[in-house]
C-alpha positions in Angstrom: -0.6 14.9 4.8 -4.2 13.4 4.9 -5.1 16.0 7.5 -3.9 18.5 5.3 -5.7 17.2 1.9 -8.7 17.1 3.9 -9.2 20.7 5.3 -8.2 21.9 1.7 -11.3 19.8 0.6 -13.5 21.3 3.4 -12.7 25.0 2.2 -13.2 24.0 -1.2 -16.8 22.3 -1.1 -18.5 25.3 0.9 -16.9 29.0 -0.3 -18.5 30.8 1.8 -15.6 30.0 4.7 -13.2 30.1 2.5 -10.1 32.0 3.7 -10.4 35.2 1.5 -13.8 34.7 1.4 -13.6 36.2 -2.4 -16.2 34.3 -4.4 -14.0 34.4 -7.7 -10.7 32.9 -5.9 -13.1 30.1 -4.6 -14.5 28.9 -7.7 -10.4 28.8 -8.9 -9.9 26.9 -5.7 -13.0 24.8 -6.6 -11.8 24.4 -10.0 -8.2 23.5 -8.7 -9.2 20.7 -6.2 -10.9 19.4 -9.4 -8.1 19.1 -11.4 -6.1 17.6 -8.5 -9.2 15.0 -8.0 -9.0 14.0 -11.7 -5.0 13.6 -11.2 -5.8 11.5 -8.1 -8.5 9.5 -10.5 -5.9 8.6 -12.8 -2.9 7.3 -10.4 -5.7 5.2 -8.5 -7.0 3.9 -12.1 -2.8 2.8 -13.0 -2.5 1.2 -9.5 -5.9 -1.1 -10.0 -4.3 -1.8 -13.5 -1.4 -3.0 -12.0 -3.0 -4.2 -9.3 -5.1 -6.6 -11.0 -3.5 -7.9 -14.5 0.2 -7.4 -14.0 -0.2 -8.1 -10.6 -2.7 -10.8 -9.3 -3.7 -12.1 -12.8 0.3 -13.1 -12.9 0.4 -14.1 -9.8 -2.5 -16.6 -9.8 -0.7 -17.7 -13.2 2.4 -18.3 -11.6 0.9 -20.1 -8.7 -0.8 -22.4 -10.8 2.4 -23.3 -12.7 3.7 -23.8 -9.2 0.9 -26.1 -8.3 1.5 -28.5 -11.1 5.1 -28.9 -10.9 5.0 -29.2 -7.1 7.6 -26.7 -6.8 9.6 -23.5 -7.8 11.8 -25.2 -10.2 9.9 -24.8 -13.3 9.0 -21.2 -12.9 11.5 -18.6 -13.6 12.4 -16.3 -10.8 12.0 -13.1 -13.2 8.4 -13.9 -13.6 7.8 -14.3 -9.4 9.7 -10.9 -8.9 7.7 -9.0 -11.5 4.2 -9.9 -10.1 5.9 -8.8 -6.5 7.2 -5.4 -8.5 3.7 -4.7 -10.1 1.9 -5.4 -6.9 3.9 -3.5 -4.5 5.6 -0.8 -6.8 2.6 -0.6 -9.4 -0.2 -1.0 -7.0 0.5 -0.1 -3.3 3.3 2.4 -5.0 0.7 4.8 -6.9 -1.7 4.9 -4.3 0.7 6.3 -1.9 2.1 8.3 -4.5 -1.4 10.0 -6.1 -2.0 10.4 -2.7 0.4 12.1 -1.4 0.2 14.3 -4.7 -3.0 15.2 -3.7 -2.3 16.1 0.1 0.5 18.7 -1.4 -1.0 22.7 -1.3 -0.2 22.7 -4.9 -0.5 26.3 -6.6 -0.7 27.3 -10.5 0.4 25.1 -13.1 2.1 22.9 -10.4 -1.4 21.2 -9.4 -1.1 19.0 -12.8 2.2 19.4 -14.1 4.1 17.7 -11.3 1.7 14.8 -10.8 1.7 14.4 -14.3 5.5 14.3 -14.9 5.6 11.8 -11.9 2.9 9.8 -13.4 4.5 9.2 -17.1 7.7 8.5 -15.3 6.3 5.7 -12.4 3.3 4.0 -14.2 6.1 3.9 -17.7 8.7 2.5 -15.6 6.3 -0.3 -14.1 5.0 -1.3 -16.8 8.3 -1.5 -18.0 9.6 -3.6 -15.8 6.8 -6.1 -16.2 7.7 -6.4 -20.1 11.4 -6.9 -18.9 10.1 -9.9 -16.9 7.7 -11.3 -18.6 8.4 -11.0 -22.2 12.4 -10.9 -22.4 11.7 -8.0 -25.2 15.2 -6.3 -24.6 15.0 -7.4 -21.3 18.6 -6.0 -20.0 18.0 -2.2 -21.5 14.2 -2.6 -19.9 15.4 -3.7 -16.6 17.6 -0.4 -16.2 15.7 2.0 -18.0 12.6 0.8 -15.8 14.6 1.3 -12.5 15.8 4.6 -14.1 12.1 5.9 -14.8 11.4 5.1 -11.2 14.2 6.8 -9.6 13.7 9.9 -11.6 9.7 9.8 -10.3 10.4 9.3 -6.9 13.1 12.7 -7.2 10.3 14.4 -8.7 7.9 13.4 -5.8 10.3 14.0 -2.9 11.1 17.3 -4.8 7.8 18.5 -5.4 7.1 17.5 -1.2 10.0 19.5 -0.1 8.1 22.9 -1.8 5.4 22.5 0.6 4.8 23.1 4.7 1.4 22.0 6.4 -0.3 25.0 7.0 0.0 26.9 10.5 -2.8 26.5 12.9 -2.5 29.5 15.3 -5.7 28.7 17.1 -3.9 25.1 18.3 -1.6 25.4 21.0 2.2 23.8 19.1 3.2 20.9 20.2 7.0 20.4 20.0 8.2 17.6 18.2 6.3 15.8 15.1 3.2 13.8 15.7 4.0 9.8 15.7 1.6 9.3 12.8 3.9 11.3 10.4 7.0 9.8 11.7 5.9 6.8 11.0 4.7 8.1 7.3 7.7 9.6 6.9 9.6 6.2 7.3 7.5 4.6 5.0 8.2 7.5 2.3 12.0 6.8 3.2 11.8 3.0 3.2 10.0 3.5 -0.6 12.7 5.7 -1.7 15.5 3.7 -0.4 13.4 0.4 -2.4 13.5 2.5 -5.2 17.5 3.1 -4.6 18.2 -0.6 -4.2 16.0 -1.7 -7.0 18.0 0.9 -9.6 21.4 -0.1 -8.1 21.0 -3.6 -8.7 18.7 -3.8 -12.2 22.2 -1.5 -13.8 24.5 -4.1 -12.1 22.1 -6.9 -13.7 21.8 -4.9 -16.9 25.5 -4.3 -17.1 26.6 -8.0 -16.3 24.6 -9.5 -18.7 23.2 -12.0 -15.9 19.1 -13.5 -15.9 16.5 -10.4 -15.4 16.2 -11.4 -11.6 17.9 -11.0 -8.8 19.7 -14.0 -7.0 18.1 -15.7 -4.0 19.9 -13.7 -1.3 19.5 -10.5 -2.9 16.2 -10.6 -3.2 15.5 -12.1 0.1 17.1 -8.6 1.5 14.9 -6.7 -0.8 12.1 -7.7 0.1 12.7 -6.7 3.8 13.3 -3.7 2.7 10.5 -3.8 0.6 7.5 -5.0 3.4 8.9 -3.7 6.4 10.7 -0.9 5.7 7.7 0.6 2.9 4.6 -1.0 3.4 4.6 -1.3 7.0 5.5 1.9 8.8 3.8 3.4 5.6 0.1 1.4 7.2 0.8 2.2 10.4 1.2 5.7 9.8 -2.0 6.3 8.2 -3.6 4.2 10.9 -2.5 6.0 14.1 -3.8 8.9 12.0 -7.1 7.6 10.9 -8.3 4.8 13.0 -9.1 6.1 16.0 -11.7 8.4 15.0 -13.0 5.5 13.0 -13.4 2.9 15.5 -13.7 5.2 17.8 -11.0 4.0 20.5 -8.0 6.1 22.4 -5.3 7.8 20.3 -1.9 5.3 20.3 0.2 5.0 22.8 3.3 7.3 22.3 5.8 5.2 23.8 4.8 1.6 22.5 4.5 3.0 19.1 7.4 4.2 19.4 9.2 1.6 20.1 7.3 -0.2 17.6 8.8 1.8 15.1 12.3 1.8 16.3 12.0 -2.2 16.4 11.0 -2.2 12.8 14.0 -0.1 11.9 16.2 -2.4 13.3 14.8 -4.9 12.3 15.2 -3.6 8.6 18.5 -3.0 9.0 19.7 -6.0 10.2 17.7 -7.9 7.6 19.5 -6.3 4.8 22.6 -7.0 6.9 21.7 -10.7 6.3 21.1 -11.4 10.2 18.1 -13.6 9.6 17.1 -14.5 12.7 17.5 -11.1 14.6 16.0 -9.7 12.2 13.2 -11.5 12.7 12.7 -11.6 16.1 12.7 -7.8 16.3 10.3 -7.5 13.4 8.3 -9.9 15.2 8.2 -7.8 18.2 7.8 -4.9 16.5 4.6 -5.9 15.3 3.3 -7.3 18.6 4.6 -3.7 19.9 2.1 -1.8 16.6 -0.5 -4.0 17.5 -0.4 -2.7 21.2 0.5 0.9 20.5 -2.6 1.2 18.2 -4.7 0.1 21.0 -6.8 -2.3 18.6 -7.7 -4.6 21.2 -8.8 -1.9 23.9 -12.6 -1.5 24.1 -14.4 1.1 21.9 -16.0 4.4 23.6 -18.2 4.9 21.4 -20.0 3.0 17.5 -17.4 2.7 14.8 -17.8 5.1 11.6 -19.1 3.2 9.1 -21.5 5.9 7.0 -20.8 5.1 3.8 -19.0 2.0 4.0 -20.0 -1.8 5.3 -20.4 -2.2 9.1 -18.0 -4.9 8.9 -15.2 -2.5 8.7 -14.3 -2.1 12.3 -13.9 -6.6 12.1 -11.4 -6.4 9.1 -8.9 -3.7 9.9 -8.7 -5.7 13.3 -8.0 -8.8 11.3 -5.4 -7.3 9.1 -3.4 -6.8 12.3 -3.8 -10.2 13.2 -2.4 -10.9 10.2 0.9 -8.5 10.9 1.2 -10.7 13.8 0.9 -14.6 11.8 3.3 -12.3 9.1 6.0 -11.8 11.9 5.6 -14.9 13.8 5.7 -17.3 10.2 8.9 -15.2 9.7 10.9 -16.3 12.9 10.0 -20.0 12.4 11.3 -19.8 8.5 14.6 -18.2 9.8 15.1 -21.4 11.7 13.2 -24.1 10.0 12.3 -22.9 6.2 14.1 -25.2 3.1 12.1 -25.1 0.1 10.5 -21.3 0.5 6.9 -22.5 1.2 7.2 -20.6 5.1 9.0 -17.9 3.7 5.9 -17.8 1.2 3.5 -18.2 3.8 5.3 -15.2 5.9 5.1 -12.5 3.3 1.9 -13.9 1.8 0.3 -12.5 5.4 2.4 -9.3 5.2 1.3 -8.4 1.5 -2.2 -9.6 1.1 -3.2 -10.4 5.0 -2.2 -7.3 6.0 -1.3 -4.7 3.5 -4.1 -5.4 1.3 -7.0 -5.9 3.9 -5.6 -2.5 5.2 -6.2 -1.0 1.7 -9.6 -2.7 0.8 -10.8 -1.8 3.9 -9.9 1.6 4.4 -10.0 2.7 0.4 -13.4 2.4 -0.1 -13.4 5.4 3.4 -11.2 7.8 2.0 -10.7 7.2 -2.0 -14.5 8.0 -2.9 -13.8 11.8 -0.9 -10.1 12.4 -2.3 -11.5 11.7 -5.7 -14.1 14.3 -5.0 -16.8 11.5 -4.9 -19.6 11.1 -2.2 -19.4 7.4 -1.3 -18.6 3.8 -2.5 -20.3 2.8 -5.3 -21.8 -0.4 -3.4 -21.0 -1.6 0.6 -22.1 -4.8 -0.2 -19.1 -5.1 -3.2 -16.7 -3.9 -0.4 -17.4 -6.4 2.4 -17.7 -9.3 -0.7 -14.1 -8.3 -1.5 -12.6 -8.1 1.8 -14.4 -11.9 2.2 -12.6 -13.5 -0.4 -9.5 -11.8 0.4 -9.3 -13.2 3.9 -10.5 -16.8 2.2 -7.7 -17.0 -0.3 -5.3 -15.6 1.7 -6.0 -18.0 4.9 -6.2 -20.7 2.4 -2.8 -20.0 0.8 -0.5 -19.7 4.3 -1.9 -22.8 5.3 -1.4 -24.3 2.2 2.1 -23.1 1.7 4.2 -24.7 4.1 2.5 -27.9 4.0 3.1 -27.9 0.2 6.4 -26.7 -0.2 8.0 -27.9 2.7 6.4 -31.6 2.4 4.4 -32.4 5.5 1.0 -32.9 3.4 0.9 -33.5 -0.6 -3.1 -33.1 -0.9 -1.8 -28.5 0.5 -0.8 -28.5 -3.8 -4.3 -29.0 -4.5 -5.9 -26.6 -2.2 -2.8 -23.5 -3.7 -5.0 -23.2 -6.4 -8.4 -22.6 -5.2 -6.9 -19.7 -2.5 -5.9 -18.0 -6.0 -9.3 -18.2 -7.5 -10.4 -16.6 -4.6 -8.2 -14.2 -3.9 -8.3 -13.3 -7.7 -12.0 -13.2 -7.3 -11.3 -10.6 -4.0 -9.1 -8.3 -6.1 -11.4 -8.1 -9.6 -14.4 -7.2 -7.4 -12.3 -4.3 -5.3 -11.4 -2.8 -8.4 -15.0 -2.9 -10.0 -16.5 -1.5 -7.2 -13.5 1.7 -7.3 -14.0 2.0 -11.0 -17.9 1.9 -10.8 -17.7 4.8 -7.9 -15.3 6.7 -10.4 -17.8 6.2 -13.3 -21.1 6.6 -11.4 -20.6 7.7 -8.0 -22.2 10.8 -7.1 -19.8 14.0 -7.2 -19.2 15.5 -3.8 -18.7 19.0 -4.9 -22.4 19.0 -6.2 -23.6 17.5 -3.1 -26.2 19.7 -1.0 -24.4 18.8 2.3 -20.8 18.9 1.1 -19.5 20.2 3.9 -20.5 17.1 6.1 -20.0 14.6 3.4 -16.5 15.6 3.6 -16.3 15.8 7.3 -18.0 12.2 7.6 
């Protein structure tokens, strides 16, 4: 899907090599990719939104209520699960979606219209959702409708997908089978719409029964499997067994371990929302260790990293979001045998979400989002590394803070909850200036004198 995205970029920014080699169908082409960059603009613009008000702001206000009653008791669960929704769904969700918009050969009025419809439908029934928990307002016709909205986009996207082939390479010898990178893409894509599934199943049960706008404790804690390691994970790993190797410039992974990696995690998933705890987290454990391995991250590089454009710190970050898949799988065996108040649990997908899915995205989005968007670079390398900084503060900060809290082995852990959420707060505002100053200001690729290799780098 990136692969694709990207050569259509390629042909667009020099004309000349274009396929038909007609001037007038490559300025439509140029003018196409345009409107598909602006599309792209506007999902990454509603996932920042929900990223950092619906999302972080509410979650650093909810940990602060958390803080100063020691405890989940005086927070209502509909508030925790709605900063989760807008972070994951809202956030993480429209990325992947305007994405994946973009990587589609749209044709005709299908470039905007489809993206467009998909848009109303997601970023309405989000933003929905986060009224429902929040404010109450109608809270039982806004939990459904919200799941209803996003059901209906996620059809539209999958629809909209299955219109589309890559492109045949004839020069390129076929390889039989599909490449491990799209599997693994492809599962993520299936773990979202099977999230989105779940989620509209249960908010019309909810809506229906007249019960609190959140789900109970076990329900949810099956969700959220579902949620982390059957969307965001195989959905990172994907793009990284794609991307990472030419960018830190080590081997391609290793077929079978990632592999088997992958088939871990779907068990794993499964036997999560099957309620087996503790299998299912020793295999999602193992699965990680088995990612970690398949990726080759800890193998030597052959060559510098690929860091034009971006902060040289890069390669040390995406290395450390892995670590963090590893603390994620590893905090979520011992709270399948030890946790009682939620503070391991906490800890455990604090690492998955932020330590790992959100390194992953601040420190590969400033790479890829400035060309998709049909921009030239990051609006500033030194915003990038200061965001990826605080991130990995808070976010160290709050898993050690977590179980020690919650859990009761050291009071003085309730103090330090609140400074990891200033700085992680801090972390997030500061990604999302520097995206929405390269939006504003950043220099457009397609009027670049070397387009070609500003594409290509």
């Amino acid at each position: 899907m990136a692969q694709q995205g990207v050569t259509m970029i390629d042909d667009v920014l020099d004309p000349t090599t274009s396929r038909n080699g007609n001037a007038g169908a490559a300025a439509a082409l140029i003018a196409r990719e345009r409107r598909k960059s602006l599309m792209l603009r506007a999902w990454i613009a509603a996932g920042l939104f929900f990223m950092a008000l619906p999302g972080t702001l509410l979650g650093f206000s909810n940990l602060m209520a958390i803080a100063a009653h020691h405890g989940l008791g005086a927070l209502s669960p509909a508030w925790i699960q709605g900063h989760g929704h807008a972070q994951v769904f809202g956030w993480i969700g429209s990325f992947v979606l305007g994405i994946g918009f973009y990587s589609q050969p749209a044709r005709g009025g299908s470039v905007v219209r489809w993206p467009l419809a998909c848009f109303a439908l997601w970023t309405s029934g989000v933003a929905m959702r986060w009224a429902a928990n929040i404010y109450g307002w109608h809270g039982r016709m806004l939990l459904a409708a919200s799941a209803s909205f996003e059901l209906a986009a996620m059809v539209l996207f999958l629809a909209a997908a299955s219109r589309h082939k890559l492109p045949e390479q004839p020069h390129k010898r076929r390889k039989s089978g599909m490449e491990l990178w799209m599997v693994s893409v492809m599962l993520g894509t299936v773990g979202l719409a099977a999230t989105v599934v779940f989620n509209f199943i249960e908010c019309v049960r909810l809506a229906l029964v007249g019960a609190e706008g959140a789900f109970p404790h076990a329900l949810d804690q099956r969700f959220l499997v579902l949620l982390a390691w059957g969307f965001l994970v195989p959905m990172v790993w994907g793009f990284s067994a794609r991307w990472l190797p030419a960018f830190l410039a080590i081997r391609k992974p290793a077929a079978r371990i990632f592999g088997a990696a992958l088939a871990l995690d779907v068990l794993g998933v499964l036997g999560g929302v099957a309620a087996w705890t503790k299998l299912a987290a020793v295999l999602l454990l193992l699965s990680a260790l088995a990612a970690i391995a398949g990726l080759r991250l800890g193998e030597r590089p052959h060559g510098p990293a690929k860091v034009q454009g971006i902060h040289a710190s890069f390669p040390v970050f995406v290395r450390l979001a892995y670590l963090w898949l590893a603390v994620a799988g590893a905090l979520g065996l011992w709270a399948a045998c030890a946790d009682r108040h939620g503070g391991i649990w906490g800890a455990s997908r604090h690492a998955l979400t932020v330590g790992f899915a959100a390194t992953m995205v601040f420190a590969i989005g400033p790479r890829i989002l400035p060309h998709f968007a049909g921009i030239y670079r990051i609006f500033s390398t030194r915003l990038m590394f200061a965001s990826l900084l605080l991130l990995q503060m808070g976010c160290t900060l709050r898993v050690l803070s977590e179980p020690l809290a919650y859990e009761g082995y050291l009071a003085f852990a309730w103090k330090t909850l609140p400074i990891s959420g200033v700085l992680e707060l801090s972390g997030v505002l500061v990604f999302a200036a520097n995206v929405a100053l390269t939006f504003l200001l950043g220099k457009p690729a397609f009027a670049a004198a070397n387009r070609r290799q500003a594409v290509a780098a």
